[in-house]
N, C-alpha and C positions, 0 to 999 in steps of 0.2 A: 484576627485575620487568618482565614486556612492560608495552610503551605502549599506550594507549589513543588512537585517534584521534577526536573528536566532531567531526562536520561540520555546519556551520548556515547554510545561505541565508537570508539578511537580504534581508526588500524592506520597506520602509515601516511600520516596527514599533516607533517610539518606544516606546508606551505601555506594552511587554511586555519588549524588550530585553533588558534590567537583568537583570529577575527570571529569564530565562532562563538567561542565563551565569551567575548570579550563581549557580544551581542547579548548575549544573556544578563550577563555581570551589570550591562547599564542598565536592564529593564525595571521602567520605576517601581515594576510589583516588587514590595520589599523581602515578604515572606515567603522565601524559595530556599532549595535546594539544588546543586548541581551536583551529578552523579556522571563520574567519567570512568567509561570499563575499558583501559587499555586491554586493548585485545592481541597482546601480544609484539606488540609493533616494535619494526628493526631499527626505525627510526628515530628521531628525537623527539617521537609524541609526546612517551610516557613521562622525560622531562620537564617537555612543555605542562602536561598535566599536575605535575607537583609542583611546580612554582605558581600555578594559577593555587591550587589545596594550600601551598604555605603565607600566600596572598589573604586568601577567603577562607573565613571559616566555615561558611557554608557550602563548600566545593570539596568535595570527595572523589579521592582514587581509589579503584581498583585494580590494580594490575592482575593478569590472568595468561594461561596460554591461549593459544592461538585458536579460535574454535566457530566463528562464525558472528554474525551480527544479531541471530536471533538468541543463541547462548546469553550474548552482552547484554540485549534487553532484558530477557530474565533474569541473570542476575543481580541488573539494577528494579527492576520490581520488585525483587526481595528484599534490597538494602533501604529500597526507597518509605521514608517518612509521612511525605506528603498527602493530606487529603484529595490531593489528585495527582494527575501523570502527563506527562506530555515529553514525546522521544521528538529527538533530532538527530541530522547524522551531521558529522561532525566536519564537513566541505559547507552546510551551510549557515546560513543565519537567521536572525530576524528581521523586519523589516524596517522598525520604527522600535525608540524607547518603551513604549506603553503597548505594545501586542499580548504582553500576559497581563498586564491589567484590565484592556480591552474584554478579552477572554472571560477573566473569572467575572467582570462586573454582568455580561450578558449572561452566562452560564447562574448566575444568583439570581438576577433578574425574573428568569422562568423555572428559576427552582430544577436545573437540567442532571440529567446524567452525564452527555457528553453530548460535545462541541464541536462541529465541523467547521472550519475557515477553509482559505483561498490561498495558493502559492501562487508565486509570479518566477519563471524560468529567467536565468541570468548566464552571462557568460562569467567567466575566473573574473576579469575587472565589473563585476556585477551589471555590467547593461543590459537592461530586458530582451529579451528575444521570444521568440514565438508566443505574439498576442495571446493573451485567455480570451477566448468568445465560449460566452456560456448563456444560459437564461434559467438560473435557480427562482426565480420571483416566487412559484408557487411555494416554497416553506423557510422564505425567508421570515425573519421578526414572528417566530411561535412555535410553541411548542410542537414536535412531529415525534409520530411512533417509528419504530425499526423498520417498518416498509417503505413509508416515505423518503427515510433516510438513506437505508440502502439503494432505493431507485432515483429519487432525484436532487438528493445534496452529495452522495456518492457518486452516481453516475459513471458508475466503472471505475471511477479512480479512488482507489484504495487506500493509498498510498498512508504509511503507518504515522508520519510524521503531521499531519492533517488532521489533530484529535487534540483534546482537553478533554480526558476522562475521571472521572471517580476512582479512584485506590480499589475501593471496596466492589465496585463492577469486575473487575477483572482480577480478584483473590483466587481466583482456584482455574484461571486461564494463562494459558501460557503461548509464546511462540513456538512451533514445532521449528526443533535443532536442527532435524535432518532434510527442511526446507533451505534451498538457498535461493532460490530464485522464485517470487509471489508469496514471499511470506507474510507478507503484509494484508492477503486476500484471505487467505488462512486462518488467518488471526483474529482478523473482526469477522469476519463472515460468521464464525465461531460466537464472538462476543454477542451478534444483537441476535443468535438463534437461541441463547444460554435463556434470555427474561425480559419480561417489557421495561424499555426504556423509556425516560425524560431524554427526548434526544432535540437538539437544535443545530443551527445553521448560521450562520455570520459571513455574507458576503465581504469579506475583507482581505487583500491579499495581504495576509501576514507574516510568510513563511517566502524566504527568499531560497529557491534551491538551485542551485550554482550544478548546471550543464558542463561540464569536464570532457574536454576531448574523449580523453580514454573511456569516458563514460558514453559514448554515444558511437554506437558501434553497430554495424551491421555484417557482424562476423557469423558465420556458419556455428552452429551452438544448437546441439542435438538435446544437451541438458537444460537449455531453455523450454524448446520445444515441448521435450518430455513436460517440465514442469506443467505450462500451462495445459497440457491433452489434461494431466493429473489433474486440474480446477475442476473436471467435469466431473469423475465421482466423487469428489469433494463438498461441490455442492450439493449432489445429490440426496449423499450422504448427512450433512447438515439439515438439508429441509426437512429431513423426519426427527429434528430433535428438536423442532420447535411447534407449540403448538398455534403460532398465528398461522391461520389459512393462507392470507393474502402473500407473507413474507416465505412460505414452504412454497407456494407456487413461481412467487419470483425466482427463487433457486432453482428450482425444476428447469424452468426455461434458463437460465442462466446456462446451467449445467449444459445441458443444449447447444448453445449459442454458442460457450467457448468451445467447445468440437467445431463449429463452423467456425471461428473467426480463427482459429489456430489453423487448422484447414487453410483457410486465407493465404497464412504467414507459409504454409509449404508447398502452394502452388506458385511462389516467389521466390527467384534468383536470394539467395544460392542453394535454396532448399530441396526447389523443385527436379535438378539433375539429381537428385541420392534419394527421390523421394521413393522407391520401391526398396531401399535396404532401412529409410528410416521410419517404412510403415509396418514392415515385419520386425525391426527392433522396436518399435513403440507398443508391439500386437494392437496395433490400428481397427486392426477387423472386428476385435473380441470387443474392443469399445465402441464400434457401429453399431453392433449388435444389441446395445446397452441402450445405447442414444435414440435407435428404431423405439423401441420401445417407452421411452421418457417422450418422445416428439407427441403420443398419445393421451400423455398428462396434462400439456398445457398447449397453451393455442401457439402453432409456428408459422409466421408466413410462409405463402407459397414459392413466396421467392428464395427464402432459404431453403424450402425442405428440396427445391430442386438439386440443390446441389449434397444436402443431404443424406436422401433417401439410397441415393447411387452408394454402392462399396467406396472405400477410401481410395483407391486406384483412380476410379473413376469419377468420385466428386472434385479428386485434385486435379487431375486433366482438365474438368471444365469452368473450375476455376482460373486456370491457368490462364485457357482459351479467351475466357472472360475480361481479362485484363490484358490481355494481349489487343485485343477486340477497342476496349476502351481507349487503348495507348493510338490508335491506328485510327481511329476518329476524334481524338481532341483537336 
């Protein structure tokens, strides 16, 4: 039976700890590993992490200083054994005993590289909140390439913890440290431009990720922002290291699209009052000028390049206008 490796960056997480591992620790897959990177924590995590390690002997600490969650993940892919990989953060759980048995029996089934499942959003006492409505049908139950994947079992959501990968896929990739916000986009985006995958899909919501006040926050966050402007030469950058056509062009447009949907997020309160000092500190304009020319790559609707085409000044005003618009006629 291959090994399973679970990787979990701990920072400051008494309250959840427990019931995290404790999620893993009952899962019937027998042959696992749990790899815990205290990351420094002021709290009684790293305790918590040693009596689960003096408990199990398949449960590993590292204590570390302080340095961010993608540090943590690399380091647990370096320590990690297992023929394959699968991160969590450590507020949540899984959903059911048998989600990693689930996992590997379809992943052997089509002979896969890596695995996409389904989370279901929960409050702290775990009750579901905000429905999934999705419609994956087309590449459920079969094998799909890196374009399929990226565009309709991804479907923009990234999210790191949503994967059952191969060890051996990701030997010589890594999370970027100096990412703290979409690291997660970064990472695989990277991974399916590296080589053609065995990639699959499992409509299952497996992964329970516990919605935390303090996590859900509509606070002014210029380094958010930044981040995501940054997705657009990121993808860009990526679609020339791969040679699938289809998968270089979905980036292209990607690249694109997050300039407008980020665009979006700063023609909204609380963004849109600072939006002329946080479009000269972004240098917004030097990346128009980037995006004009990407928009000639692949096909953009009309209805984005509207808002597009215009300087950042002035795509944000109409966007603005645009949702103003909308609010004043529902």
């Amino acid at each position: 039976m291959e090994k399973i490796s679970i990787i979990i960056p701990v920072y400051n997480v008494e309250s959840y700890l427990s019931e995290c591992i404790d999620s893993v620790i009952n899962q019937s897959y027998e042959n696992k590993e749990v790899i815990l990177i205290n990351d420094g924590s002021t709290d009684s995590s790293g305790s918590i992490c040693e009596n689960y390690s003096s408990r199990f002997p398949y449960v590993k600490v590292i204590h570390k200083a302080n340095s961010g969650p993608s540090a943590s993940r690399n380091r647990g892919i370096e320590e990690a054994h297992g023929e394959w990989i699968v991160f969590m953060d450590s507020d949540d759980l899984w959903g059911d005993d048998r989600c990693l048995e689930k996992l590997h029996n379809y992943a052997n089934s089509l002979n896969l590289d890596i695995v996409r499942f389904e989370y279901q959003a929960v409050d702290e006492k775990l009750t579901p909140i905000e429905p999934r409505i999705y419609d994956k049908n087309i590449v459920c139950g079969r094998v799909i390439d890196n374009y399929d994947m990226v565009k309709h079992a991804i479907a923009g959501e990234w999210f790191t913890v949503l994967f059952l990968i191969r060890r051996d896929i990701i030997s010589e990739i890594r999370f970027n440290e100096n990412k703290y916000f979409l690291e997660d986009c970064d990472f695989y985006s990277r991974v399916f431009a590296s080589r053609p995958l065995r990639c699959g899909y499992i409509d299952e919501k497996f992964y329970l990720y516990r919605k935390l006040p303090h996590s859900i926050s509509k606070t002014f966050n210029v380094a958010k922002l930044k981040a995501a402007f940054n997705l657009c030469d990121l993808f860009y950058n990526v679609s020339c290291q791969t040679d699938d056509k289809k998968l270089s062009k979905l980036y292209i447009y990607y690249s694109v699209m997050m300039y407008y949907w980020t665009l979006q997020t700063l023609a909204a309160e609380p963004y849109y009052t600072n939006r002329k000092s946080i479009i000269e500190e972004l240098k917004l304009n030097t990346l128009h000028e980037s995006i004009l020319t990407r928009t000639d790559e692949v096909k953009i609707e009309w209805k984005y390049r509207a808002f597009i085409h215009p300087s950042p000044k002035h795509g944000v005003r109409l966007l603005h206008f645009k949702d103003k618009l909308r609010t004043l006629f529902q």
